[in-house]
C-alpha positions in Angstrom: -52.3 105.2 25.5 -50.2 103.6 22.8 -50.8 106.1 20.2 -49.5 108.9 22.8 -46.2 107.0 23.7 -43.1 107.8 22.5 -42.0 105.4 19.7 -38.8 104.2 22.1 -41.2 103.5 24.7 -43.4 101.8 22.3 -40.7 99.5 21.2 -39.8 98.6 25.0 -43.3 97.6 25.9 -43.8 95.6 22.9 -40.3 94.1 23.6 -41.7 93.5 27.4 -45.0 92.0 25.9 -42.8 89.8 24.2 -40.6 88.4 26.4 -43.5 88.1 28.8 -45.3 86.2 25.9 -42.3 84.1 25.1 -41.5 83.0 28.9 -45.5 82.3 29.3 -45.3 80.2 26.0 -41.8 78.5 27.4 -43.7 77.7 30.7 -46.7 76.1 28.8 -43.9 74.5 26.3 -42.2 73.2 29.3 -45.6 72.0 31.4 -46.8 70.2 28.3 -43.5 68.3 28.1 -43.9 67.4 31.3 -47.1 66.2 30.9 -46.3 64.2 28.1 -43.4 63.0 30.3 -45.9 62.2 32.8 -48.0 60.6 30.5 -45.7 58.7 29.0 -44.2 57.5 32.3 -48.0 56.3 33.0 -47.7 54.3 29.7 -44.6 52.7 30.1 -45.6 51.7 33.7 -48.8 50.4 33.0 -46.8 48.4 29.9 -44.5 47.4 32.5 -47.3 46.0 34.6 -48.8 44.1 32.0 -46.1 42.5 31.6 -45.4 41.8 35.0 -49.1 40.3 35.2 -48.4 38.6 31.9 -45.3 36.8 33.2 -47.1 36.0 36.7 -49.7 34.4 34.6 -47.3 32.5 32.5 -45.3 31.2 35.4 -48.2 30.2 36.8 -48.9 28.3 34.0 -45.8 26.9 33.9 -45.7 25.8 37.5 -50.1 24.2 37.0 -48.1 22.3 34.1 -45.0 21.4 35.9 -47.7 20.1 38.4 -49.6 18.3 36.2 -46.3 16.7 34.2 -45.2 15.4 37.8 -48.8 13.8 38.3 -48.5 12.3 35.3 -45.5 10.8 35.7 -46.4 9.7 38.7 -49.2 8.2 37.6 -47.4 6.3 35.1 -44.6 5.5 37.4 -48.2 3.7 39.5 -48.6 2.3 36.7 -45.7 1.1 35.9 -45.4 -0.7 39.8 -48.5 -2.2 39.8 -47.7 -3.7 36.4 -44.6 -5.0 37.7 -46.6 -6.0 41.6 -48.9 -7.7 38.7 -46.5 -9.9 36.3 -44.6 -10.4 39.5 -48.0 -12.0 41.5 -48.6 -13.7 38.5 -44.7 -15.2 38.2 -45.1 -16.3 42.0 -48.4 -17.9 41.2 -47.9 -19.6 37.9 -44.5 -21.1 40.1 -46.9 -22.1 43.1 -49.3 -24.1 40.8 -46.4 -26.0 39.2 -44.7 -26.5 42.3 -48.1 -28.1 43.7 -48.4 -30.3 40.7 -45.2 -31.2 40.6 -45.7 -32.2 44.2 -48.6 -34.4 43.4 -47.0 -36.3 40.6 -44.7 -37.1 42.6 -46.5 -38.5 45.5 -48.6 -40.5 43.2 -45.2 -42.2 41.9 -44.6 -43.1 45.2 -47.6 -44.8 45.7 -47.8 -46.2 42.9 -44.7 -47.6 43.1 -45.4 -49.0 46.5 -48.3 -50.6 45.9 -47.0 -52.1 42.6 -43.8 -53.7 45.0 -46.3 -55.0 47.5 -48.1 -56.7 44.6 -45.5 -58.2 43.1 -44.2 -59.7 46.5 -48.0 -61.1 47.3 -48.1 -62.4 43.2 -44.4 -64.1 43.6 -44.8 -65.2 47.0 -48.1 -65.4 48.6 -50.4 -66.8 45.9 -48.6 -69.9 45.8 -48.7 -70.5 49.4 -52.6 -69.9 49.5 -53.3 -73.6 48.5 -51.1 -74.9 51.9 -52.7 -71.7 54.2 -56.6 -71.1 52.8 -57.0 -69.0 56.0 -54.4 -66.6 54.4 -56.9 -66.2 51.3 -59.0 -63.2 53.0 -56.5 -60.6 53.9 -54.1 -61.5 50.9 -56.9 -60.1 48.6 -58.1 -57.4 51.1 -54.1 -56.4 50.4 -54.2 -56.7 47.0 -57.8 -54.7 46.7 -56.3 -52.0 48.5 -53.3 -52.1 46.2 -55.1 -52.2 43.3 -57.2 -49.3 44.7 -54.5 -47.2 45.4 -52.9 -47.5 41.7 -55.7 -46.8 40.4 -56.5 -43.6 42.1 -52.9 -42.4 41.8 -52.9 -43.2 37.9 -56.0 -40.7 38.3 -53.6 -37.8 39.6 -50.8 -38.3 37.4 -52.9 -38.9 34.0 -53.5 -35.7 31.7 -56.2 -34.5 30.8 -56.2 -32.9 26.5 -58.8 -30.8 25.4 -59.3 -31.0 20.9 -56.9 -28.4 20.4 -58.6 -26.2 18.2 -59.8 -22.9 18.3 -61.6 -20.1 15.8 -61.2 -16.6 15.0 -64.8 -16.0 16.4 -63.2 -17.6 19.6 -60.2 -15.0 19.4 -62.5 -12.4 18.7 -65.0 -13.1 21.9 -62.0 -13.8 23.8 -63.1 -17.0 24.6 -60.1 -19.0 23.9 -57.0 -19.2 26.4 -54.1 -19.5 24.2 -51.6 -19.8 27.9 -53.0 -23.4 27.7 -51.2 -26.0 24.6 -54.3 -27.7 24.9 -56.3 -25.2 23.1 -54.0 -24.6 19.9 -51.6 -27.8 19.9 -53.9 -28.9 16.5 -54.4 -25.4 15.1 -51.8 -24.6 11.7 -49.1 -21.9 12.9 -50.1 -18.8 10.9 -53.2 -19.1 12.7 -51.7 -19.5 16.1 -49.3 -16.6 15.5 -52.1 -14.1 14.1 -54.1 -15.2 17.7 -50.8 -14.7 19.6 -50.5 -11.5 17.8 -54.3 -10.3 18.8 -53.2 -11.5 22.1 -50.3 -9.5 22.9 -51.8 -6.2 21.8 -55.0 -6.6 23.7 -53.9 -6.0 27.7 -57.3 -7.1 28.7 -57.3 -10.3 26.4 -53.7 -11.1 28.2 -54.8 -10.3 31.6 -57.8 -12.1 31.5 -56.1 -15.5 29.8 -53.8 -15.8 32.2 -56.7 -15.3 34.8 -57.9 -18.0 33.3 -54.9 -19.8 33.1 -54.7 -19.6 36.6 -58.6 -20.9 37.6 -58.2 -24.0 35.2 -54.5 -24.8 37.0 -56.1 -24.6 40.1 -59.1 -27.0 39.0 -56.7 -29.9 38.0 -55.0 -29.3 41.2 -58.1 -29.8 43.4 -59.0 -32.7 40.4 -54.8 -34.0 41.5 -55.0 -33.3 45.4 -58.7 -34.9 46.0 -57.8 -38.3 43.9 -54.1 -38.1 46.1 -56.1 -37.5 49.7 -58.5 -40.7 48.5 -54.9 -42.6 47.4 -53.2 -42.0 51.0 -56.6 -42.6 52.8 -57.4 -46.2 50.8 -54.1 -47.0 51.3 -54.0 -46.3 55.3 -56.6 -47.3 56.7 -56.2 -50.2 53.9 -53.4 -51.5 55.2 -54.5 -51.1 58.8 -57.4 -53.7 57.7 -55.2 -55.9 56.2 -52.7 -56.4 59.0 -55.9 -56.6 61.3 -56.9 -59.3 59.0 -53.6 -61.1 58.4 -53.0 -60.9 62.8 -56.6 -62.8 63.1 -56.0 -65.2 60.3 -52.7 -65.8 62.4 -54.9 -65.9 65.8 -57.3 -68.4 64.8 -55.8 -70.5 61.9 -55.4 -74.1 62.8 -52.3 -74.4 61.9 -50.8 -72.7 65.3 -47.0 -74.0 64.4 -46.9 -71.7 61.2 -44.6 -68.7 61.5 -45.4 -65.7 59.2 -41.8 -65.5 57.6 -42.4 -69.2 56.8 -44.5 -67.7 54.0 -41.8 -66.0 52.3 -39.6 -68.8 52.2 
């Protein structure tokens, strides 16, 4: 067929085969740009999801460790309260205990110096008298014994009581030693006292556990204070009730009716 077409015919097919060849070649050009387009566009949105997913992930790491910075911080903030609800029981009660012993002291002065006034006025008056009114002789010294009684037990309350004053390091290092307390370290060189201080302050438990013990031992001489006080007040009541009963008898039945009591003081 080609060999018996004209030569300008030839050219035109050829030139026909061409362009057909060139637009099929375009179209192929142009679908395999597109699908590299396409492609490419898959790519970038699957990079684009990635990192989507990748900043999900990280903000969700952020927010677990925003979470977990506020828990701590609460947590030490917890902390930080019940420290403070602790030192502050421990102010209140450390004030209690002195306020208690301070209390006791003081109502052993009183009685002591009650007593000592009532035996002063039976030493500078009474006793002389006791030769002219022997009935008098009973319930001046039933007076007097209760007196004495009640000195005595309120010298108990207001009279210290000092351990040696001296402590090791094995005792520091057991935690056996309450250095709250003079009477543990009062005898002890300073450089020793400072380096158990020292041990002290850095150990929480140690502290804590001192001033626990702090606490126990202030409340044993307060029960040791209180009990001698209650025995004090209760000699000296229903003391002094028998001794007036005694004094009102020996009145009652003494033989010498025309006495007056005040007569004594004179």
């Amino acid at each position: 067929f080609l060999l018996h077409m004209p030569v300008k015919n030839l050219l035109r097919y050829k030139v026909q085969i061409y362009s057909r060849h060139k637009s099929c070649i375009k179209k192929i050009l142009k679908q395999s740009e597109e699908e590299k387009a396409r492609l490419a566009k898959i790519e970038f949105d699957k990079q684009k999801l990635e990192i989507e997913k990748q900043k999900i992930s990280s903000r969700k790491v952020e927010e677990k460790l925003e979470v977990e910075k506020e828990k701590i911080a609460l947590k030490k903030e917890a902390a930080k309260v019940a420290e403070r609800g602790i030192e502050t029981m421990f102010r209140n009660t450390v004030r209690t205990h002195v306020e208690f012993s301070a209390m006791a002291d003081s109502k052993a002065n009183i009685m002591i110096s009650i007593n000592t006034l009532i035996i002063g006025i039976i030493v500078t008056t009474l006793l002389r008298k006791l030769v002219e009114y022997p009935y008098l002789i009973a319930p001046t010294f039933i007076l007097l014994a209760v007196c004495l009684t009640c000195i005595i037990f309120a010298v108990f309350v207001t009279r210290p009581n000092i351990t040696s004053g001296t402590f090791t390091k094995q005792d520091i290092e057991e935690k056996k030693t309450n250095l709250l307390f003079f009477g543990n370290f009062f005898n002890m060189p300073l450089g020793d006292f400072q380096w158990g201080m020292d041990k002290l302050m850095h150990d929480k438990e140690y502290l804590y556990g001192s001033m626990i013990k702090d606490f126990y031992f202030l409340g044993q001489v307060l029960g040791r204070k209180y009990k001698y006080l209650r025995i004090c007040y209760n000699i000296f009541m229903y003391g002094l009730i028998a001794a007036v009963i005694a004094y009102t008898i020996a009145f009652i039945f003494n033989p010498q009716q025309h006495t007056q009591p005040f007569d004594l003081l004179n």
